[in-house]
C-alpha positions, 0 to 999 in steps of 0.5 A: 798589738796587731795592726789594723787592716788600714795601718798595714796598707800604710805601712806597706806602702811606706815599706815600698817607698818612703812616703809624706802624707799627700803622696801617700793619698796619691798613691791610695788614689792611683791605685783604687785602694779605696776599693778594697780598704777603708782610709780615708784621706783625713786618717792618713796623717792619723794613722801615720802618728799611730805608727810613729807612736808604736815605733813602725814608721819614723822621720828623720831630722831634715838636713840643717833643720830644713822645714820641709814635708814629714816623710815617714820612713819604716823602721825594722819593727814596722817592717817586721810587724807589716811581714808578720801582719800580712802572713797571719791575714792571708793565712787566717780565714777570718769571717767577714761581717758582711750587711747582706746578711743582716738584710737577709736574716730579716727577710720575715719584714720583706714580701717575696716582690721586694725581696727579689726587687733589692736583689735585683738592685745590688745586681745592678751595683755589683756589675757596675762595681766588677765595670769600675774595677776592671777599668782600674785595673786596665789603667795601671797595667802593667801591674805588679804581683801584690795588684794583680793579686788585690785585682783577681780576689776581689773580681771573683769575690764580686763575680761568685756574689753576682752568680748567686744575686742572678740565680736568686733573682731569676736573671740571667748572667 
């Protein structure tokens, strides 16, 4: 079973570093994952019982039975399954299902002028979204490879969709 794109984030995070719960939120956090994934702060422990239930993370036994916070730690499966898992995603052109497209295959119940109006809205959104991104990224340089990565798809995925909203509303760029 494949994990999903939430485990894998995850579990590459505990891969790079032996991590509990909360310091895997700060991480989430620091980093804008958000941006780009979908965990929220409640699923973290439950995606985290997942993979400890698949065998791709452990615990191990504090010293002297200390109660101390769970620090999960990858096994080698998890390790293997989080490799295999991040070659077949970015190997694989997968199609997104994406909400604009619904919108825009129901444009018989819009008229031309609101159309062009909710085009002109996520326009706005969009850049503001690249101006948030951008600032992200100028915060956590200098960035290592997989962020510089994360930061340039996902900047020319928003700047390609903010070329073709500005020539659908009839804006300039």
């Amino acid at each position: 079973m494949e994990p999903t794109p939430a485990e894998l984030t995850l579990l590459g995070l505990v891969i790079e570093h032996p991590r509990h719960g909360y310091d895997l939120e700060q991480v989430i956090e620091r980093r804008g994952i958000r941006q780009w994934t979908d965990i929220g702060f409640s699923s973290i422990y439950y995606l985290l019982t997942k993979l400890e239930k698949r065998g791709l993370v452990h615990v191990p036994e504090a010293a002297g039975g200390a109660k101390s916070r769970r620090v999960f730690h990858a096994t080698p499966e998890g390790r293997r399954v989080a490799e295999r898992g991040a070659l077949a995603l970015i190997e694989e052109a997968r199609p997104v299902p994406h909400p604009l497209l619904v919108g825009i295959a129901n444009l018989p119940l819009l008229s031309e002028e609101e159309y062009v109006g909710a085009l002109r809205v996520r326009l706005a959104r969009v850049e503001e979204r690249i101006a948030v991104i951008r600032e992200v990224e100028r915060a956590q340089a200098p960035l290592e490879m997989a962020a510089r990565e994360v930061f340039s798809y996902s900047l020319s995925l928003l700047e390609a969709e903010r070329s073709w909203l500005a020539a659908r509303a009839q804006v300039p760029e």
